[in-house]
Wavefront OBJ file of the C-alpha trace (Angstrom):
o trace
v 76.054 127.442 33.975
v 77.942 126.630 37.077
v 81.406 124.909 36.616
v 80.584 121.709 38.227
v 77.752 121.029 36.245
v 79.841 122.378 32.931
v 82.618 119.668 34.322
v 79.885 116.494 34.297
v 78.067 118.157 30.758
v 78.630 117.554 27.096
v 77.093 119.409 24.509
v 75.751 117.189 21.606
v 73.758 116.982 18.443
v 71.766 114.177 18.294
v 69.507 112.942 15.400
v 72.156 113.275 12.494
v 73.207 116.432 13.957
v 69.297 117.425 14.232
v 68.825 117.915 17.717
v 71.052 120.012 19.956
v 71.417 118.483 23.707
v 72.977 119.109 26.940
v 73.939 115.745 28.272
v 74.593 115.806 31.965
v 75.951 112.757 33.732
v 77.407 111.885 37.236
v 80.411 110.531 36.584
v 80.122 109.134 32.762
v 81.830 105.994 33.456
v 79.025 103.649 34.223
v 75.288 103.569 34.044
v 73.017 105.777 35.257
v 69.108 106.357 35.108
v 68.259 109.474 33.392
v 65.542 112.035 32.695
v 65.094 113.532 29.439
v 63.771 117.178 29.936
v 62.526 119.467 28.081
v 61.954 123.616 28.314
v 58.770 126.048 27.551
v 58.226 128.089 24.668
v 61.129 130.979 24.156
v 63.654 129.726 26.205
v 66.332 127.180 25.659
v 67.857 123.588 27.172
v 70.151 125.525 29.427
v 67.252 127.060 31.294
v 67.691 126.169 34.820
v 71.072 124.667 34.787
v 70.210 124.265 39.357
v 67.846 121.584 38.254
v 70.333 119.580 36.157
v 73.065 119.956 38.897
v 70.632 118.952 41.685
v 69.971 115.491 39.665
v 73.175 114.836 38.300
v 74.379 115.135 42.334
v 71.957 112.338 43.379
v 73.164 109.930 40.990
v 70.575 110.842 37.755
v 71.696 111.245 34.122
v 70.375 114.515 32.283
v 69.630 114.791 28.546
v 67.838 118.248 27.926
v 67.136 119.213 24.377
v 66.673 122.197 22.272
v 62.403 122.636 21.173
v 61.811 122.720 17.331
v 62.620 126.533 16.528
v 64.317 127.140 19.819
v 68.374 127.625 21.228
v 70.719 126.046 18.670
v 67.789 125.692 15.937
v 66.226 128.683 16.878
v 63.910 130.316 14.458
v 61.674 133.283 16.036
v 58.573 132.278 14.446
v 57.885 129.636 16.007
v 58.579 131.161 19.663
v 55.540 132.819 18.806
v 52.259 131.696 20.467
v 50.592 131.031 16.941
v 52.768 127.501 16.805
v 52.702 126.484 20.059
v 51.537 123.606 18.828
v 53.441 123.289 16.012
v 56.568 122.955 18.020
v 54.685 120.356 20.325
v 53.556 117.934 17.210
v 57.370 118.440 15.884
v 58.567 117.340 19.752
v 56.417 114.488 19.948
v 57.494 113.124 17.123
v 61.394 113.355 17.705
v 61.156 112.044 21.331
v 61.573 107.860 20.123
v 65.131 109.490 17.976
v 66.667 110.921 21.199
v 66.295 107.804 22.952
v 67.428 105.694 20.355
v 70.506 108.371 19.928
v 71.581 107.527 23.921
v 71.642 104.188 22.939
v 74.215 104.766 20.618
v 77.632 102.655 20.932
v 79.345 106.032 21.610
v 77.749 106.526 24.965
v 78.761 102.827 26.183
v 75.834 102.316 27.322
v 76.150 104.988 30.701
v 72.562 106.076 29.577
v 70.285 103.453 31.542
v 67.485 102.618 29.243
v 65.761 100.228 31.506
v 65.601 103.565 33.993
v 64.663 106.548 32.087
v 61.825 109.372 32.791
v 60.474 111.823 30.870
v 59.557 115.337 31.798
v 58.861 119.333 30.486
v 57.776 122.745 31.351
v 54.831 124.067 29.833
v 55.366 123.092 26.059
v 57.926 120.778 27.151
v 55.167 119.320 29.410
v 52.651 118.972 26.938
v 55.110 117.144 24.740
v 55.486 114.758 27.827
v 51.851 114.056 28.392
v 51.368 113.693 24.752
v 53.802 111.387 24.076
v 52.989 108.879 26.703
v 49.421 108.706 25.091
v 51.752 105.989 22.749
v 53.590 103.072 23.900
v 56.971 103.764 25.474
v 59.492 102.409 28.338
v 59.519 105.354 30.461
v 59.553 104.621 34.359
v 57.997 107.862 35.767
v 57.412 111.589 34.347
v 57.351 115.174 35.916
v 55.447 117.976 34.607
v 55.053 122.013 35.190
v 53.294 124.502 34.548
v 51.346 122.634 31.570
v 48.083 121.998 29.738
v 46.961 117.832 29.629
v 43.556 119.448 28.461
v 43.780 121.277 25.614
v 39.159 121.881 25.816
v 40.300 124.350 28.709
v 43.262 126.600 26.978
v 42.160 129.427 24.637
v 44.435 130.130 22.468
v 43.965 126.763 20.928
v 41.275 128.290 18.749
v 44.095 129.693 16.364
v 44.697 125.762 15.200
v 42.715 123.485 13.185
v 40.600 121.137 15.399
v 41.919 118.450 13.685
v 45.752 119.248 15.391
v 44.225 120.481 18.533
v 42.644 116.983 18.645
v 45.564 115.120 17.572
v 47.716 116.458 19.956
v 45.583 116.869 23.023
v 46.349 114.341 25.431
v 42.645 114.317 27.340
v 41.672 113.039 24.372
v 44.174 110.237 23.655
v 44.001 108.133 27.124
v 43.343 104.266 25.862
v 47.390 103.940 25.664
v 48.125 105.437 28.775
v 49.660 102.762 31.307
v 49.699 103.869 34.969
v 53.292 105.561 36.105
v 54.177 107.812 38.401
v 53.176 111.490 37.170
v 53.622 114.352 39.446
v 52.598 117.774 37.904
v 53.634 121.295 39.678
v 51.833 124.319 39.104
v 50.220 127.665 40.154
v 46.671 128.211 41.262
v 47.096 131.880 39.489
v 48.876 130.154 36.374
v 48.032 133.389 33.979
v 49.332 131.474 30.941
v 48.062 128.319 31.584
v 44.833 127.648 33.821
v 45.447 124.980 36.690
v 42.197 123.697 35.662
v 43.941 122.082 31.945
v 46.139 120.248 34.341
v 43.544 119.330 37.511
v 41.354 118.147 35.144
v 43.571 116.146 33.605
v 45.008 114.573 36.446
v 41.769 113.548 37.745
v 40.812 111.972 34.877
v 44.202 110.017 35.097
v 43.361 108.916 38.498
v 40.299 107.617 37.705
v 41.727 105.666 35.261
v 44.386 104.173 37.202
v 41.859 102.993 39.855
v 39.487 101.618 37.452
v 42.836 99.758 35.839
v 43.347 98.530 39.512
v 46.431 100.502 40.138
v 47.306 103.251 42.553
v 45.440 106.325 41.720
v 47.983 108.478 44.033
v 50.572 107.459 41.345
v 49.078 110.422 39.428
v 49.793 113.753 41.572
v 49.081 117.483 41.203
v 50.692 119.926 43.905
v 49.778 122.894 43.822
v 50.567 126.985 45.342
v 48.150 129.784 45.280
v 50.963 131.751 43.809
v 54.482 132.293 43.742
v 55.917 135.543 42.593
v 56.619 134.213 39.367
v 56.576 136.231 35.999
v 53.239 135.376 35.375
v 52.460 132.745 37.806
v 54.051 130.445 35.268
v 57.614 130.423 35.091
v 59.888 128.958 37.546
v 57.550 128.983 40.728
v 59.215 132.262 42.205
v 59.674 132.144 45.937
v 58.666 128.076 46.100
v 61.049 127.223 43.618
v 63.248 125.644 45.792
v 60.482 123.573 47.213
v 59.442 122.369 43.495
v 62.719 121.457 42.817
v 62.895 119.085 45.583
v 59.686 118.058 45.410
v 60.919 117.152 41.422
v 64.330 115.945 42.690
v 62.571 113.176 45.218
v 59.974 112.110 43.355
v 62.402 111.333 41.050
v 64.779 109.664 43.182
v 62.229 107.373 44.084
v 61.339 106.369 41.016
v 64.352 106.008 39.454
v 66.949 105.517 41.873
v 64.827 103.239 44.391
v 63.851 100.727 41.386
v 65.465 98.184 40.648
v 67.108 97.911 36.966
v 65.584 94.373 36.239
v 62.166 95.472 36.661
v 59.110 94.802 34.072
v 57.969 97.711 32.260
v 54.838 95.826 31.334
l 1 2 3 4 5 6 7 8 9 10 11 12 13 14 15 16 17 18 19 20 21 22 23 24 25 26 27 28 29 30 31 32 33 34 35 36 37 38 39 40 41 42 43 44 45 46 47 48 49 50 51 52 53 54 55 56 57 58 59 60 61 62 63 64 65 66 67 68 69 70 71 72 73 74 75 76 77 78 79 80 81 82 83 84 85 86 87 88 89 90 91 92 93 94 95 96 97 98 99 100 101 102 103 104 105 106 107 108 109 110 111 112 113 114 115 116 117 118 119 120 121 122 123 124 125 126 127 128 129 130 131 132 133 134 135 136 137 138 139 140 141 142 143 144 145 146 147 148 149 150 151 152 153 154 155 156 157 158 159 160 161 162 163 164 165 166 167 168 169 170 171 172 173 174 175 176 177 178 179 180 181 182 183 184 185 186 187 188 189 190 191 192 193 194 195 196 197 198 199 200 201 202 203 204 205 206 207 208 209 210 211 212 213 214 215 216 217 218 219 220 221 222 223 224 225 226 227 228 229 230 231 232 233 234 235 236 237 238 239 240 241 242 243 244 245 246 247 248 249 250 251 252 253 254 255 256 257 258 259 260 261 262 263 264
């Protein structure tokens, strides 16, 4: 990780000691909106430590976290593709505990609450979408490379239908208020199909317009490829162009909001 982001990061457990975290902040002495993120399936929290350093720059808090079964908990079964979904269901679930952990008297409060967005690659996306299905205070949320509908991803056949159903988010909509959502991804995805998140998004539109709200807050960009491993990981030569694409959106939801406002 590069020394100035090392300089503005603490490494934590969270959750009773539960959930390892890389807390990133701008200057730790006052609040700051913040984006809890979270990384695919194999990989780790310090995956990408450019993006952390890019946000923590513009004024925006970082709390990344270790996947069930992955960096600090790691346990190589569950890398595996056979509990992809597994790890998601575990995710959702802890999501409501990290928050509540930043709240915690010993982070005096520099972890703006009233400003906080949520946001994952590929598992850690579908962990995202998933858990806004449910009630929550989260001003915005940024997605990659990730699956909203579960209907078009095959290897969901090695689950019962009852957890691919649970866990889908196509299929758990009635909750889902109308924030910003921007989703980044690969027309030659290998891993996932664009199609799980095109077809989600459009759905979402639809449902924001029929709501009466902007159905442009919902927003999939897109690149016919990108020299990636796989067309999924990391966006290869437009990488830099995701991450500022990421890094404004953002800023603009975050940073251009005032602190006061409703999240009804």
């Amino acid at each position: 990780m590069p020394r100035s982001l090392l300089a503005q990061s603490r490494f934590q457990r969270l959750c009773d000691a539960r959930i390892p975290a890389l807390l990133a902040h701008p200057n730790w002495n006052e609040p700051a909106p913040f984006v809890l993120w979270m990384h695919g399936r194999t990989v780790n929290k310090e995956l990408d430590p450019g993006r952390y350093l890019r946000w923590i720059r513009s004024g925006i808090a970082v709390c990344a976290i270790d996947l069930p079964g992955h960096g600090e908990r790691a346990e190589p079964a569950m890398q595996s593709p056979d509990h992809t979904l597994d790890v998601v269901d575990q995710a959702v679930s802890e999501i409501d505990e990290v928050i509540e952990a930043l709240a915690a008297p010993q982070f005096k409060g520099v972890f703006d609450l009233d400003r906080s967005a949520i946001g994952g690659m590929s598992a850690g996306g579908m962990v995202t979408l998933r858990r806004l299905c449910e009630p929550h205070d989260f001003r915005c949320a940024a997605v990659e490379s990730t699956a909203g509908d579960f209907s078009l991803m095959s290897y969901t056949d090695r689950f019962t239908s009852e957890k691919v159903s649970r866990l889908d988010p196509m299929q758990h909509l009635d909750a889902w208020r109308p924030i910003p959502l921007l989703a980044l991804h690969s027309e030659a995805d290998e891993w996932v199909p664009v199609a799980a998140i095109r077809d989600f998004i459009e759905t979402l539109r639809a449902k924001y317009a029929h709501a009466g709200a902007n159905a442009d807050l919902a927003k999939l960009i897109t690149w016919e490829s990108t020299g990636a491993p796989y067309e999924h990981a990391g966006f290869g030569r437009h990488a830099n162009d995701a991450k500022n694409l990421q890094l404004e959106f953002f800023q603009q939801h975050l940073l251009n909001a005032p602190r006061s406002a409703s999240q009804n």
